[in-house]
C-alpha positions as a printed NumPy array, in Angstrom:
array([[  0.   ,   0.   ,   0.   ],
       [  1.549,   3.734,  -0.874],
       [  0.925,   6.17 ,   1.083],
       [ -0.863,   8.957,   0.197],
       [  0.444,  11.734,  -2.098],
       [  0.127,  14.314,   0.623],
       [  1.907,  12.41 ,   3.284],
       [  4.497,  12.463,   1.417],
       [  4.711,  15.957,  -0.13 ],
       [  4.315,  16.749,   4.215],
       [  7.152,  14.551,   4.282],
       [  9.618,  15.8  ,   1.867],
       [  8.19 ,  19.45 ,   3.292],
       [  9.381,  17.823,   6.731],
       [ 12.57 ,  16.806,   5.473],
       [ 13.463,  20.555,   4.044],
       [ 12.8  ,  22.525,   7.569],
       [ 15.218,  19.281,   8.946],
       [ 18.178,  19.889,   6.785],
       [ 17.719,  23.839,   7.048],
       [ 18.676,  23.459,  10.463],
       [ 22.199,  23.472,   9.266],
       [ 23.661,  20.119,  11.024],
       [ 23.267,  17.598,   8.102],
       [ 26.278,  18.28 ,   6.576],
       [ 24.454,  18.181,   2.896],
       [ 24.774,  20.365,  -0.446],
       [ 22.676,  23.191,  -1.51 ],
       [ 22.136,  20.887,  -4.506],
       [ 19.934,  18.624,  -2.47 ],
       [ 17.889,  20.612,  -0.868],
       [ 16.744,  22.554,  -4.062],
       [ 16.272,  18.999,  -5.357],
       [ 13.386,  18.195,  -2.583],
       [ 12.129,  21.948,  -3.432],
       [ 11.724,  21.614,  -7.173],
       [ 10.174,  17.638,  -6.897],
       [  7.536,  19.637,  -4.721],
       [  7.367,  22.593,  -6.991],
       [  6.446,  20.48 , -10.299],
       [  4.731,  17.639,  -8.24 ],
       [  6.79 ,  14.798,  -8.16 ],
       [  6.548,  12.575,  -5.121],
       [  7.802,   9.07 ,  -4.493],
       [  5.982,   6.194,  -4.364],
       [  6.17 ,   5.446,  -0.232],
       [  5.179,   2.308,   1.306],
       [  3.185,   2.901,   4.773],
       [  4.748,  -0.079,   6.465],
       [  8.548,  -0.794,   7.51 ],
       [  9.219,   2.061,   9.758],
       [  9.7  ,   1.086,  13.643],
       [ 10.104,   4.606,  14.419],
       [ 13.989,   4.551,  15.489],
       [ 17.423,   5.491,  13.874],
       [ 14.392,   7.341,  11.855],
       [ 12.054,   6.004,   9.37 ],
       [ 14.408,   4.631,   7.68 ],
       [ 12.913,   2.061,   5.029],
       [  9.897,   5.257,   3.931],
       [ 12.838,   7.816,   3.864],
       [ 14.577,   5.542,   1.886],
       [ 12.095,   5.441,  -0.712],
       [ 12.141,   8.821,  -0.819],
       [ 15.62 ,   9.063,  -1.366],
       [ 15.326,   6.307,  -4.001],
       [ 13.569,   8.431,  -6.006],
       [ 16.046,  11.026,  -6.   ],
       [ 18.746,   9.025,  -7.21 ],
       [ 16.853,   7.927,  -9.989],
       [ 15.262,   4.258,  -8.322],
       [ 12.159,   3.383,  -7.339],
       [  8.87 ,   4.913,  -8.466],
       [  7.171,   8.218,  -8.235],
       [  3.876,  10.318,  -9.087],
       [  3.909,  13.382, -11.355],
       [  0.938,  14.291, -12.885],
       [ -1.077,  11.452, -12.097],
       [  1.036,   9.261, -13.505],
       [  3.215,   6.661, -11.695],
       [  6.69 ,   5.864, -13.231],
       [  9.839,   4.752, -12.621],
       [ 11.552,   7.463, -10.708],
       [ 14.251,   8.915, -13.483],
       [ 11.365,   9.152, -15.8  ],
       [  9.332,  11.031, -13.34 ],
       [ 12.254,  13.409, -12.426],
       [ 12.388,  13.44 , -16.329],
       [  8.949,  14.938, -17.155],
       [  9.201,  17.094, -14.738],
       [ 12.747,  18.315, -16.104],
       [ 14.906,  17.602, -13.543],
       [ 17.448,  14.769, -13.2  ],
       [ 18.644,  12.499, -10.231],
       [ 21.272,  13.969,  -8.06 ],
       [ 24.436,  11.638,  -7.019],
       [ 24.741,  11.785,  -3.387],
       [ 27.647,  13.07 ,  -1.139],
       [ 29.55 ,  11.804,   1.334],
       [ 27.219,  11.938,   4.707],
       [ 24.008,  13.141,   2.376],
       [ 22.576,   9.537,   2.551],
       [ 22.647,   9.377,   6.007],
       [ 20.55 ,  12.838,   6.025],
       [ 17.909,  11.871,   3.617],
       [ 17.033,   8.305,   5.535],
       [ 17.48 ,   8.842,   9.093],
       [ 14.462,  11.106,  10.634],
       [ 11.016,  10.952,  12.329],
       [  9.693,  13.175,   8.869],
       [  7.428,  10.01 ,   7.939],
       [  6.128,   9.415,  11.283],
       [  5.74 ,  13.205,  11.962],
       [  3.84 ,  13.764,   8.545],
       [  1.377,  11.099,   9.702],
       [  1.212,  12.393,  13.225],
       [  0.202,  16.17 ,  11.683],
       [ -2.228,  15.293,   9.686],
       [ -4.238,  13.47 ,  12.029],
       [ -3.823,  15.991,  14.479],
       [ -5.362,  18.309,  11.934],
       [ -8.366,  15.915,  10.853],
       [ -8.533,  15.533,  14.246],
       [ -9.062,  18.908,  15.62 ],
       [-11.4  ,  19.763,  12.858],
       [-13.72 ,  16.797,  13.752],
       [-13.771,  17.652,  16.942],
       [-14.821,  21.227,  16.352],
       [-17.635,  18.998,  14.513],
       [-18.308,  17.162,  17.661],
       [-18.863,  20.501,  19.413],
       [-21.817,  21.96 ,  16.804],
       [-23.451,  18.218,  16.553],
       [-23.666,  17.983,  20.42 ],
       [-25.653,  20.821,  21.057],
       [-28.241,  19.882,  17.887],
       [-28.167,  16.492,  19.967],
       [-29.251,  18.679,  23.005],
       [-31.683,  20.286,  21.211],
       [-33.216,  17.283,  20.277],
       [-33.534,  15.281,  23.389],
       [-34.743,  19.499,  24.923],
       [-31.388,  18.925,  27.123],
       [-31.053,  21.877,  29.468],
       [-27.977,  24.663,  29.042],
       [-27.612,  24.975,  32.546],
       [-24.575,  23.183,  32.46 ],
       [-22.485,  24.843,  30.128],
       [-22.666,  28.519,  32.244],
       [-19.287,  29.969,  32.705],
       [-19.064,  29.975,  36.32 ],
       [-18.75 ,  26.582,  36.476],
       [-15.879,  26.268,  34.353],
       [-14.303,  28.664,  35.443],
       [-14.11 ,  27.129,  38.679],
       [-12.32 ,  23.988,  37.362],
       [-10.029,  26.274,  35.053],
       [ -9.223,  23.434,  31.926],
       [ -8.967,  25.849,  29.134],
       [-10.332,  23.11 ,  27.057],
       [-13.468,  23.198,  28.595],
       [-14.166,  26.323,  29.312],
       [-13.958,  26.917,  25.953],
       [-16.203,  24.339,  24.348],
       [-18.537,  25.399,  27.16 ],
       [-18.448,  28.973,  25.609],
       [-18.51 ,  27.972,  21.91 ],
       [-21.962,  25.917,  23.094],
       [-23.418,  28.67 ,  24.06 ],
       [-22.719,  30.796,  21.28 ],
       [-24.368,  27.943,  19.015],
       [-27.283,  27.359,  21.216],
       [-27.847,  31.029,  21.759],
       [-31.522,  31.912,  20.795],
       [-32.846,  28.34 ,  20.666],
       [-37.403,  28.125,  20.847],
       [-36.626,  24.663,  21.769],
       [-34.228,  25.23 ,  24.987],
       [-36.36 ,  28.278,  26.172],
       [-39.741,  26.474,  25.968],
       [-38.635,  24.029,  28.8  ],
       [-36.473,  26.289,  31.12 ],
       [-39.993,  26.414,  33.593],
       [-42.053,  23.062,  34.647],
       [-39.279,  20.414,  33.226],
       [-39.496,  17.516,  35.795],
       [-36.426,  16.389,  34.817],
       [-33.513,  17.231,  37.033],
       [-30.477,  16.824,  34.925],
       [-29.066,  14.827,  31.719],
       [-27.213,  12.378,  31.027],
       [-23.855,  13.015,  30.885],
       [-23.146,  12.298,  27.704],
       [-25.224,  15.726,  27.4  ],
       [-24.093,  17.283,  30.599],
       [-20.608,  16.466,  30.596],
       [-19.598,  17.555,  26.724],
       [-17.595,  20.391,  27.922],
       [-15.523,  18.516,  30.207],
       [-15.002,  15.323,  28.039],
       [-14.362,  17.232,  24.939],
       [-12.485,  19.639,  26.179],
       [ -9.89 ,  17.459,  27.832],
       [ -9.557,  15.683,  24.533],
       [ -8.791,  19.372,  22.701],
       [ -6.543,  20.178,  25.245],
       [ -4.91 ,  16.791,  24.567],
       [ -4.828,  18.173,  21.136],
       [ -3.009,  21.193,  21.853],
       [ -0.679,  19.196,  24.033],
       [  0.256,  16.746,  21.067],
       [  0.109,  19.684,  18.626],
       [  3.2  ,  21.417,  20.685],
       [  4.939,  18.499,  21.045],
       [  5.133,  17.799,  17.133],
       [  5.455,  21.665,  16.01 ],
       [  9.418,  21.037,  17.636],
       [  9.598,  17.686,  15.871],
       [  8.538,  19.417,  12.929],
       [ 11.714,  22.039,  12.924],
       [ 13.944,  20.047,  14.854],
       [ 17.155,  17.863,  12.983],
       [ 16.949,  14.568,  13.31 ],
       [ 19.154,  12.659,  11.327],
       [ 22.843,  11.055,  12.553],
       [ 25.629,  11.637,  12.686],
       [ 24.631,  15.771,  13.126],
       [ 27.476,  18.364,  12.031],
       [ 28.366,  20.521,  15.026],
       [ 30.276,  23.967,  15.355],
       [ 33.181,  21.27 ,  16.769],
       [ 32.835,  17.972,  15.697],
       [ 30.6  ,  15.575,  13.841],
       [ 28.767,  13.404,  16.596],
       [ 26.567,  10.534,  16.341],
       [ 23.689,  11.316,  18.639],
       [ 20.027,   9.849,  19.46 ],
       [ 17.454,  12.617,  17.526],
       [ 15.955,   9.939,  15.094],
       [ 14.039,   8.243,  17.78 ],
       [ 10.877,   9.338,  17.662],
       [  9.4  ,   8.984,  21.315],
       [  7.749,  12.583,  21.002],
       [  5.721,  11.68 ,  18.426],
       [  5.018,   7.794,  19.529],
       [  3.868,   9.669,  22.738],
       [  1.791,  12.278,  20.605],
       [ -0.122,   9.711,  18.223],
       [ -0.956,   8.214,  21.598],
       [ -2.771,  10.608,  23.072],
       [ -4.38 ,  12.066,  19.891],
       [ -5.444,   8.456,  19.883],
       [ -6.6  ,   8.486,  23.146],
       [ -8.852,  12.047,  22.435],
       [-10.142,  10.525,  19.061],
       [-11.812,   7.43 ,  20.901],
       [-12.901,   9.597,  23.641],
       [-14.499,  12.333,  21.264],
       [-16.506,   9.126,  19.84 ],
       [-17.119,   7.317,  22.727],
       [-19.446,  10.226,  24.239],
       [-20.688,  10.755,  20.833],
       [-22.203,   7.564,  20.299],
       [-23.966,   7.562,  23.372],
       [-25.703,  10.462,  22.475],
       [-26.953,   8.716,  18.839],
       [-27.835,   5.834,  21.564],
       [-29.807,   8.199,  23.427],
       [-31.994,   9.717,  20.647],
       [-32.951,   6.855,  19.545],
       [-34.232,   5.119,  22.867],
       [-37.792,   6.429,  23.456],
       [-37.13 ,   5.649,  26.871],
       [-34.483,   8.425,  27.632],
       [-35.289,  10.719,  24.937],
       [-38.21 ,  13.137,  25.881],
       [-40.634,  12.   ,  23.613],
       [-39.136,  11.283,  20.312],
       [-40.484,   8.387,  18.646],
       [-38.878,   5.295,  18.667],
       [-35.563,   4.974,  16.49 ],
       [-36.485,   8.466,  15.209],
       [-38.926,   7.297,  12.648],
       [-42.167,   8.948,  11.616],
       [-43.586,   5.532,  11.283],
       [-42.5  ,   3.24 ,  14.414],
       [-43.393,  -1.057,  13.897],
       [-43.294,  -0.899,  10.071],
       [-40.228,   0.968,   9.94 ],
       [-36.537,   0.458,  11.453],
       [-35.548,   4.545,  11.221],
       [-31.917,   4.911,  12.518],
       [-31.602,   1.791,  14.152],
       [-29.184,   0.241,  12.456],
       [-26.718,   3.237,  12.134],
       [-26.698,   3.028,  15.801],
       [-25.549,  -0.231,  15.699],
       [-23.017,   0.856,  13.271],
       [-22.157,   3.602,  15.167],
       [-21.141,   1.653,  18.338],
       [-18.814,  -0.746,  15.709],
       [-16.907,   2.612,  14.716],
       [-16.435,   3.353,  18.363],
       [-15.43 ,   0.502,  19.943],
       [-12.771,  -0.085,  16.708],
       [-11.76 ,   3.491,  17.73 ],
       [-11.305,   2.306,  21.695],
       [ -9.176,  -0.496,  20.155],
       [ -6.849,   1.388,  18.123],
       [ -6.698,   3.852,  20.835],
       [ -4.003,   1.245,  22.792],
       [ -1.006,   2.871,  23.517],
       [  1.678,   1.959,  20.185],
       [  4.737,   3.833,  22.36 ],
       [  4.814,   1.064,  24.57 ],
       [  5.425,  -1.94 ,  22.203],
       [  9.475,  -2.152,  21.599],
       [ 11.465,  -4.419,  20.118],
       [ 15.138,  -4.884,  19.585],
       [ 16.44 ,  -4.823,  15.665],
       [ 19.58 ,  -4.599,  14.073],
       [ 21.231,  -7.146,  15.485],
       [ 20.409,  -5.58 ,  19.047],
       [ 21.985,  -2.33 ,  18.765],
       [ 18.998,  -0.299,  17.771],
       [ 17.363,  -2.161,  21.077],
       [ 14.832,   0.176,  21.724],
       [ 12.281,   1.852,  19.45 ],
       [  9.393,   4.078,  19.303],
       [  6.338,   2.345,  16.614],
       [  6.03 ,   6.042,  15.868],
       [  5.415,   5.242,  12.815],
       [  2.484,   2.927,  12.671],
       [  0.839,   4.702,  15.573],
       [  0.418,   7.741,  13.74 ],
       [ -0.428,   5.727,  10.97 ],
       [ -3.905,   4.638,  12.836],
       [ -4.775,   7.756,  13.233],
       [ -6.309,   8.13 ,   9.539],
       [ -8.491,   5.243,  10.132],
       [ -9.646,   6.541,  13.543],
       [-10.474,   9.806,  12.412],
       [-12.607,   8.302,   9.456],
       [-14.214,   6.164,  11.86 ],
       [-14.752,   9.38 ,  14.176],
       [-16.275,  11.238,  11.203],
       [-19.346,   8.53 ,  10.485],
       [-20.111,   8.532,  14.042],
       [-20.507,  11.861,  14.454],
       [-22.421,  12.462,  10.449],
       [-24.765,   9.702,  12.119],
       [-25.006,  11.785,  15.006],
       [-25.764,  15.11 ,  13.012],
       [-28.453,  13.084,  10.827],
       [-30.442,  11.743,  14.293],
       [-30.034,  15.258,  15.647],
       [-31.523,  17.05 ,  12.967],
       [-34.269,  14.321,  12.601],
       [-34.749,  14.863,  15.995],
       [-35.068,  18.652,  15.991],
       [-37.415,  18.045,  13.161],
       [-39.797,  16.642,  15.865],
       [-39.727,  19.527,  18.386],
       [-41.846,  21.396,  15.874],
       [-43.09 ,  24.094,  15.66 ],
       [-40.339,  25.311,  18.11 ],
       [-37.393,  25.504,  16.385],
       [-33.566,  25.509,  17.341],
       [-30.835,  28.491,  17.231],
       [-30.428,  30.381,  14.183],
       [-26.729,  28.55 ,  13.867],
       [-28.32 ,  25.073,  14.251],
       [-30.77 ,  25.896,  11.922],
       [-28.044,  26.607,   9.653],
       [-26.565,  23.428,   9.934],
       [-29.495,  21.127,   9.758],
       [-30.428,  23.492,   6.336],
       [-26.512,  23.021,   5.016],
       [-27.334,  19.364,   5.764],
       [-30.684,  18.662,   4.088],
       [-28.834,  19.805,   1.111],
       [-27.189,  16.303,   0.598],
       [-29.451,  14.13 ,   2.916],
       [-33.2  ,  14.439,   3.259],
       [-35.137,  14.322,   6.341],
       [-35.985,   9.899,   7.117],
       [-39.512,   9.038,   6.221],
       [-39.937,   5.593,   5.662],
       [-37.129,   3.36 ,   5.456],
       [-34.509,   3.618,   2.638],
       [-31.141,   2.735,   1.904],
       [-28.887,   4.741,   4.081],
       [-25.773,   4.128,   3.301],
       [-25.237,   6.943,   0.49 ],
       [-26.743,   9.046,   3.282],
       [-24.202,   8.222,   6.007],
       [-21.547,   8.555,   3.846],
       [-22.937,  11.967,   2.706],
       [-23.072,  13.321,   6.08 ],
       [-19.451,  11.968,   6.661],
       [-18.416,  14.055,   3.994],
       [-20.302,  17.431,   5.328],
       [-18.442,  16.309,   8.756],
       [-14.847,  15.948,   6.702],
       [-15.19 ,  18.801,   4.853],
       [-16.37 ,  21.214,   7.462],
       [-18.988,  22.045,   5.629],
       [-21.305,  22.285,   8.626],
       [-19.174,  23.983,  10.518],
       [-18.85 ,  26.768,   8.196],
       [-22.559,  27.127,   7.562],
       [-23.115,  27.451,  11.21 ],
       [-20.776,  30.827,  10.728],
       [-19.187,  30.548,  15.189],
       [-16.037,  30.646,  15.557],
       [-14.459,  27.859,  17.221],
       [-11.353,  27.225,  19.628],
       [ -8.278,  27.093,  17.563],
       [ -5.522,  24.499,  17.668],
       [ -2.903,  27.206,  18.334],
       [ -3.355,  30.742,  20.   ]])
């Protein structure tokens, strides 16, 4: 399997700020190599396995650096070929390699650090998602906003939360459907999977932020061996890639939480018996028709895949190279997982937005906030409302894509808590 062209242009992108740190001892020559190849769109054919995360990534680097000695394969205008044809139609030629420039191109944590970044950045974006979708899921079950008022956050001080608490309010602001039952609701409070999004979300974007520092220094840091000192040329340890084992960890860790509490909301909408008078399985037609019930199911499959991919990869060593490379990282392959997590993430939480929305649907007349609205309108777009059953899965799929694209997060028009800042 190759990995994907823009893994590896992040890569090679990687690879430049590396070697412009000035201690990997290679030629100009090289370097404007990697920048024309991403200028004119070449990029080498990568595998995704092979990489243990220590002494670099050395068999995906490799491949890279295959391809700019002429061997291997490569991708230039949609076309794969071998690599000196590639470098040929885009009019450049291989480069023979210098003494120590070998060394530079294959050893690094640029593979495992591409990988890492962009799910951190699918990551963050889908859980922005999370945020909007929860509060049409509050609307829907006429959950109470009580819970998300500053004070109390405040008072525990997690920037995370406080800020999802604040961005909930903004998006709720206005709602028919939470003022009609602020008076004579015998309910005391919700379930937590309602009450508790600001604290469980939040944690997970502060996790987030956490990783994010952690692999903006891999990102500009040199990590290839031997590295070229004022004084001396030293062989050193910077191509293990602990940092960003330990980040794909607990981006892990905030992706299967983010969907863990999602799904139990989907759960809840669709059990009459906890939510507040919507019909059963959120179907117009309950007995002769099935309504969401089976995207639930599928919905709890994507999670608890999620909550197994979500075991720690940092932890799993084992020796190579003839036991002098006796400890590594699995860097690699544990940022690797995060693609398929965040995919998984995404249909949860398009499931989610499609029972919310159904759900709202059923509050009428009283309607939710004008950003909600806006939402459930950019949504109906692709997906129409469920009347009797039909098949879904073009649906789910479709509201995937709206949570992928962030195409419901830009028609609801608040601005969200940023990665950085």
């Amino acid at each position: 399997e190759a990995t994907p062209a823009a893994i590896v242009r992040l890569t090679m992108a990687l690879k430049l700020l590396s070697l412009g740190r000035g201690a990997s001892g290679v030629r100009w020559e090289l370097i404007a190599l990697i920048e024309a190849m991403l200028d004119r769109g070449v990029s080498p054919v990568i595998p995704v396995q092979g990489s243990v995360g220590a002494s670099g990534d050395l068999a995906p680097l490799a491949h890279m650096a295959a391809a700019m000695i002429g061997e291997g394969r490569a991708e230039v205008g949609g076309r794969l070929l071998p690599a000196a044809e590639a470098l040929a139609a885009a009019g450049l030629a291989p480069i023979e390699l210098g003494p120590k420039e070998g060394l530079a191109l294959i050893n690094g944590t640029q593979f495992c650090t591409a990988w890492a970044l962009a799910g951190l950045f699918a990551g963050w974006r889908a859980a922005a998602n999370a945020l909007l979708i929860s509060c049409l899921s509050t609307d829907a079950i006429t959950g109470s906003t009580a819970p998300l008022r500053p004070e109390i956050h405040a008072l525990r001080g997690h920037r995370g939360q406080i800020e999802v608490a604040g961005a909930m309010r903004g998006l709720m602001d206005g709602s028919v459907i939470r003022e009609s039952h602020r008076e004579g609701d015998a309910r005391v409070q919700d379930p937590y999977c309602i009450r508790c999004q600001p604290q469980v979300t939040g944690a997970a974007m502060d996790l987030l932020r956490q990783a994010g520092a952690t692999l903006e220094i891999e990102a500009n840091a040199a990590t290839d061996n031997p590295l070229v000192l004022a004084d001396a040329i030293v062989s050193g340890g910077n191509f293990h890639a602990e940092p960003v084992a330990f980040a794909a960890d607990i981006i892990a860790l905030a992706l299967a939480e983010i969907g863990a509490i999602a799904q139990r909301r989907v759960a809840l909408m669709v059990d009459p018996t906890l939510s507040y008078d919507l019909p059963p399985f959120l179907t117009p037609d309950p007995g002769l028709n099935s309504g969401f019930m089976i995207a639930e199911v599928a919905t709890a499959a994507l999670m608890s895949e999620n909550k197994h991919l979500a075991n720690p990869c940092s932890t799993d060593s084992t020796p190579t190279s003839a036991n002098q490379e006796d400890h590594v990282s699995m860097a690699a392959h544990g940022a690797r997982r995060l693609a398929p997590m965040v995919a998984n993430l995404e249909r949860i939480l398009g499931v989610e937005a499609l029972c919310a929305a159904q759900g709202v649907a059923f509050r009428a007349p009283l309607t939710t906030s004008a950003p909600l609205t806006a939402a459930i309108a950019r949504l109906r777009v692709e997906v129409a409302a469920l009347g009797e059953d039909r098949f879904l899965a073009p649906d789910l799929e479709a509201a995937a894509e709206l949570v992928r694209s962030g195409a419901l997060l830009a028609a609801a028009g608040i601005e969200m808590p940023a990665l950085r800042g």
